[in-house]
C-alpha positions in Angstrom: -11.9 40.4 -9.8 -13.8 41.7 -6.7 -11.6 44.5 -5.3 -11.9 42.4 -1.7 -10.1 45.9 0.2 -12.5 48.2 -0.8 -16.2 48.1 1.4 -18.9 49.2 0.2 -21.3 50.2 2.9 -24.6 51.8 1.4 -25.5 50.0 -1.7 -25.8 46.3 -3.1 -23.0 45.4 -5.3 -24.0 45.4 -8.7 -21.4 43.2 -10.9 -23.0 40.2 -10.8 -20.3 37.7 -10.2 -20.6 34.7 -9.0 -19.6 33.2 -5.6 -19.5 29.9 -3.9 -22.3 29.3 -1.4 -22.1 26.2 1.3 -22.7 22.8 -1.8 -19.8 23.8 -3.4 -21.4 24.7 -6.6 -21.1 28.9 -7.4 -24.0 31.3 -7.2 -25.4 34.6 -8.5 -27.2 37.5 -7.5 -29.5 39.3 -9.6 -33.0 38.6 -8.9 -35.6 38.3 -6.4 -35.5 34.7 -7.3 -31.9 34.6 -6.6 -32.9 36.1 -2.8 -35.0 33.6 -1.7 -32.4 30.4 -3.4 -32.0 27.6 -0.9 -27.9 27.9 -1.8 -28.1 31.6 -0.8 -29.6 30.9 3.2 -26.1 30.2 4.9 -24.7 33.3 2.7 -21.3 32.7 0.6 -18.1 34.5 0.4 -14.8 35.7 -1.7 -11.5 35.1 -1.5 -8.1 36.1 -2.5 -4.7 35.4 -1.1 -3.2 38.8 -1.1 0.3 38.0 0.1 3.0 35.2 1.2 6.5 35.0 2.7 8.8 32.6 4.0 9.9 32.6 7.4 12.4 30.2 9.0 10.1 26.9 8.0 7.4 28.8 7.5 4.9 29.9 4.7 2.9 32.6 6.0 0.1 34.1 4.0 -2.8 37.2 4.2 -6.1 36.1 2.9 -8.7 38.2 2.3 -11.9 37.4 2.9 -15.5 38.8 2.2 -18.7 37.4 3.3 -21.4 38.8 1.2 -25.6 38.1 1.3 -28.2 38.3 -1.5 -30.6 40.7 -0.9 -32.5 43.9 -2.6 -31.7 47.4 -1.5 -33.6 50.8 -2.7 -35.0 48.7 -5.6 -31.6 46.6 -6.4 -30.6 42.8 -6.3 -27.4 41.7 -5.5 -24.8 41.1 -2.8 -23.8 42.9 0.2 -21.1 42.4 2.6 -22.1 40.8 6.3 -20.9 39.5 9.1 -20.6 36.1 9.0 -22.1 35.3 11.8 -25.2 37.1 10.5 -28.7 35.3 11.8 -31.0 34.4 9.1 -34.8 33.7 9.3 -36.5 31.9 6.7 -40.1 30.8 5.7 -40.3 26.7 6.7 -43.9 25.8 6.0 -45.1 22.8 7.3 -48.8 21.5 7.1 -51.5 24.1 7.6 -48.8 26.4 8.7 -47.7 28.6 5.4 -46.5 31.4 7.5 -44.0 28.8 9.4 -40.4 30.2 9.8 -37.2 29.0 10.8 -33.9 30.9 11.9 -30.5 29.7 11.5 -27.8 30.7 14.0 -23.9 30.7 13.4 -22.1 29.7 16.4 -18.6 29.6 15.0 -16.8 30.4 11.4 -13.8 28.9 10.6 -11.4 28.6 8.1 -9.7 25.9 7.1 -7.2 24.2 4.8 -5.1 21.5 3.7 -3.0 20.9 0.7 -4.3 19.6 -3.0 -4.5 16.1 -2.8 -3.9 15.4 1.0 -6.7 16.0 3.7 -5.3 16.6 6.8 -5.9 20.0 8.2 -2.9 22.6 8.0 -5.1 25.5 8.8 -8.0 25.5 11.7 -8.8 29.4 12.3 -11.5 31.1 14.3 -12.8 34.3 12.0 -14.0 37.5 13.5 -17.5 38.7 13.7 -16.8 41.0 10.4 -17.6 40.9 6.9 -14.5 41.8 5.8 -11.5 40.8 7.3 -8.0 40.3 6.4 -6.8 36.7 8.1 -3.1 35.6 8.8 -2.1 32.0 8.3 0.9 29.8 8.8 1.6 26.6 7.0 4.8 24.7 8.1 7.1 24.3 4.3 7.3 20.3 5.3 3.3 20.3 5.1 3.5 21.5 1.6 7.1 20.3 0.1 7.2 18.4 -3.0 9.4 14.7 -3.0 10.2 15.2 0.8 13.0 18.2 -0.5 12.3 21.5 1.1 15.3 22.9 -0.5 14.5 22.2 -4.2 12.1 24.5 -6.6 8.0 23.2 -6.6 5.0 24.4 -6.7 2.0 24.0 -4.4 -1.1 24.2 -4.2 -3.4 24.5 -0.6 -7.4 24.5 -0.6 -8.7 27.0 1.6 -12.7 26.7 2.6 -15.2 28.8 5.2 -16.7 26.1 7.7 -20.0 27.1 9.5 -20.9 25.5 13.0 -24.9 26.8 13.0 -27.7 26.0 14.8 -31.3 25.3 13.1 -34.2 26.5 15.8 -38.0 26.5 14.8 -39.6 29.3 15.5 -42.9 28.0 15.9 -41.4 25.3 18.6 -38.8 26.1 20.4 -37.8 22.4 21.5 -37.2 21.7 17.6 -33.8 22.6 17.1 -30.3 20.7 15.9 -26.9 21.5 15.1 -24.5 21.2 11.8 -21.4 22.0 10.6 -21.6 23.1 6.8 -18.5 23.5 4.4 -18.3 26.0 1.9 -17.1 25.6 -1.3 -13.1 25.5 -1.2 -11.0 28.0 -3.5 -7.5 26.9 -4.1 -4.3 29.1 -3.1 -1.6 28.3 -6.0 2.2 28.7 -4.6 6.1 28.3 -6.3 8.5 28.2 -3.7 11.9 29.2 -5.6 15.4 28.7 -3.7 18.5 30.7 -4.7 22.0 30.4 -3.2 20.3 28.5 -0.1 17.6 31.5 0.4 13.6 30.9 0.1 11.3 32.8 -1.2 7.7 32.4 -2.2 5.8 33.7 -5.0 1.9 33.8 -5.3 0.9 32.1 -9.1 
């Protein structure tokens, strides 16, 4: 797995893996093709929950979180860590106009969360302007309990997703613009909340 703590600032990544862009499905970086893929405009991102704990009725839990681009550096392809809130311009041709572009600007990134199975939000957070970031999140036990017992064993499992509020503006016309809100592809957190002589504790699976 992508070692999400460590940034690398002067070169493209190199490994390969693959990453979920804003249709859900995953997506790689190792070509110039790969740079100019449709999935790739809104960017994509990792994710790993690094660490959880109980407190009072309370799961609280670190993700971290890297937004990454495709792009070729000093003659290599592959993904780079940026801000999230990153402007992107893109070729848009239009009839007799090959040279047409488009930009796409991000307005707010969020991320949100609810459990497996159930889809009301249980997290709703504002991220910063930064490519890597570490992000704290509560989730109330009673959201995530299993048979309506917060006090027996269970496990749980919460789906976590990057949400994009963005602007689409035409260069070419400025009075051609609208706004969206894109979802990226969800990664799931999987939890066992054990209790012992009346204590809680939680344990990342």
């Amino acid at each position: 797995a992508l070692a999400l703590l460590t940034i690398i600032s002067s070169q493209a990544e190199t490994n390969h893996e693959t990453v979920k862009v804003a249709d859900g499905s995953v997506v790689q970086c190792k070509n110039k093709y790969d740079i100019q893929n449709r999935r790739n405009r809104l960017g994509a991102y990792r994710a790993k929950a690094i660490s959880a704990e109980i407190e009072g009725d309370t799961i609280k839990m670190q993700i971290a979180l890297r937004f990454l681009k495709c792009q070729q550096m000093r003659g290599q392809v592959g993904f780079m860590t940026k801000s999230p809130y990153e402007r992107t311009v893109y070729s848009n041709p239009v009839a007799g106009d090959l040279e047409h572009q488009a930009e796409v600007i991000v307005n707010e990134v969020r991320l949100k969360g609810f459990k497996q199975g159930v889809y009301d939000l249980i997290v709703n957070q504002r991220l910063k302007n930064q490519g890597l970031q570490v992000v704290s999140i509560e989730v109330p036990i009673e959201k995530v309990i299993a048979n309506g017992n917060a006090y027996q064993n269970f496990n749980a499992n919460l789906d976590l997703f990057i949400s994009k509020q963005i602007t689409f503006q035409d260069l070419g016309d400025t009075s051609k613009s609208f706004d969206d809100i894109t979802n990226f592809g969800a990664f799931r957190v999987h939890l066992k909340v054990v209790t012992n002589e009346g204590v809680q504790k939680v344990i990342l699976l």
